[in-house]
N, C-alpha and C positions, 0 to 999 in steps of 0.2 A: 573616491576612486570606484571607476564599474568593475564589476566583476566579469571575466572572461569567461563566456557561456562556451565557448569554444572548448575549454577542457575537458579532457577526462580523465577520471581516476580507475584505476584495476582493482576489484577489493576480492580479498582472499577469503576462505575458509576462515580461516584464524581470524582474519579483521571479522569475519561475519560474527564468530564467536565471541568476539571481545564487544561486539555490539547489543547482542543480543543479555550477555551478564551487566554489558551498564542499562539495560532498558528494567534489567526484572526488579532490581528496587526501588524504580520509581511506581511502581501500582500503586496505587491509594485502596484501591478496593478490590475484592475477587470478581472474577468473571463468570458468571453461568453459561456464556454462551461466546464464538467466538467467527467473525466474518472475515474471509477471508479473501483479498479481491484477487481475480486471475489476470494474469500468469502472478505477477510478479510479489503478491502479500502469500502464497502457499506452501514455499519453504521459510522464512521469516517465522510465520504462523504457525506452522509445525514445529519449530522449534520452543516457540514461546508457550503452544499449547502444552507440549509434554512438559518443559520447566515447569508450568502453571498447575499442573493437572486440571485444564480445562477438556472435557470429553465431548460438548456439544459443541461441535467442527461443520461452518457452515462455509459455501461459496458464495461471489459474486460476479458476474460478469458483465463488465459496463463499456458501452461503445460511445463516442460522439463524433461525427463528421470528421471525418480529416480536413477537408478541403474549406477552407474561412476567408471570410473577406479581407478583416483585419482581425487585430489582436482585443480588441474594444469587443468584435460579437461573438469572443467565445464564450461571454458570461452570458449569453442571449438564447447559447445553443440547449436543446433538452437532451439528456442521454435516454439511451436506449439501454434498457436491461436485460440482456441476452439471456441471464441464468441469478435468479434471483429467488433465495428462501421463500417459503410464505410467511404470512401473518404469524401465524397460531405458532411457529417455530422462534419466534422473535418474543411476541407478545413477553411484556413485564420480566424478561430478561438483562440483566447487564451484560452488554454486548460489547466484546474490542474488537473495534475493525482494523483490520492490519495489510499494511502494504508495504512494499521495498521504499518507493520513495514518495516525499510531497513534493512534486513539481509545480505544475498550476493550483495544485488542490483541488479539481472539478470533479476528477472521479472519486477521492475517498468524501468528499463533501455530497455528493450524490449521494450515495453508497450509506454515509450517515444518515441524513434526512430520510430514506426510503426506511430504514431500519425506526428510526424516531415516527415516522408516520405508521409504522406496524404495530406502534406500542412497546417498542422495545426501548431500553436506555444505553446506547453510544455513546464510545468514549473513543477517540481516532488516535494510533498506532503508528509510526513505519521508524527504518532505519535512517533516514536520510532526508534531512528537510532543508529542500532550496527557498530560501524566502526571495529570492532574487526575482525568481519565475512565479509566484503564486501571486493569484489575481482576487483572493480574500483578504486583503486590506491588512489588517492586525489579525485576521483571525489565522492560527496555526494550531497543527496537531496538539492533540490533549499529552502524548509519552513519541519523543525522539531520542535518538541516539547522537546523531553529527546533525551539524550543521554543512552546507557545502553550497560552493556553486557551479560546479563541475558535473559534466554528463559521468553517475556513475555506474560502471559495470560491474554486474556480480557473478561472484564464478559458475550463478547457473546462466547464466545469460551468454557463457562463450560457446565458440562456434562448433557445436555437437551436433546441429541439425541433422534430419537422413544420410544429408551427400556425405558427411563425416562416419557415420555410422558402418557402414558396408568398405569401405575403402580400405582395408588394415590386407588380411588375407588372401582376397579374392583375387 
């Protein structure tokens, strides 16, 4: 049976919290250092960092084309690294890179390799892994929480934008 990519699921605080207690006793190991991609690995990550007392809190910001030919040349595409740690912050560090979800897997697999190329040691992170969507074969995150195959939203993801902002008073 295929799974309906159509779906979506609403996830709450509470689910986020109950995600985040079943992620912390899977660690195998401590973390010295911790990658966190934007937007959507920086609250995930902030949560996991203070559980963890991890204190070296790094970003990532990783872009690749919107616009593809097929679904075949997205493994073809290079990302671009908009905001990305140095070397010497990575170097011989154990590193959790952490994101809300694994969809394709292209940007925390990015994100990993650039950190493994700095010298650093990766280990990949999120709350939510679609295997449905992900274009690395067998390979999948090192610590999940769900499984899914539904587009899903998290409650910082609802619609708070500016125009929501100013609307209430004025």
């Amino acid at each position: 049976m295929q799974p309906d990519r159509s779906r979506r699921e609403i996830i709450t605080w509470d689910d986020v919290d109950r995600l985040i207690q079943y992620l912390l006793p899977q660690f195998e190991r401590e973390f010295t250092a911790m990658v966190m991609v934007t937007r959507g690995g920086i609250i995930p990550g902030g949560l996991l960092a203070e559980a963890m007392g991890v204190t070296h809190l790094l970003t990532a910001a990783v872009d690749f084309p919107a616009e593809m030919a097929s679904e075949h040349d997205k493994l073809k595409v290079w990302p671009q690294f908009i905001q990305f740690p140095s070397d010497n912050l990575l170097r011989g560090r154990m590193t959790l890179i952490v994101d809300d979800v694994w969809g394709s897997g292209r940007t925390i697999t990015a994100v990993k390799n650039r950190v493994s190329a700095a010298g650093g040691f990766p280990q990949t992170c999120v709350l939510h892994f679609n295997p449905y969507r992900n274009l690395f074969g067998a390979t999948r995150p090192d610590y999940f929480a769900a499984v899914t195959d539904a587009h899903i939203v998290y409650p910082w993801e609802l619609d708070r934008g500016p125009s929501q902002m100013f609307s209430g008073g004025r």
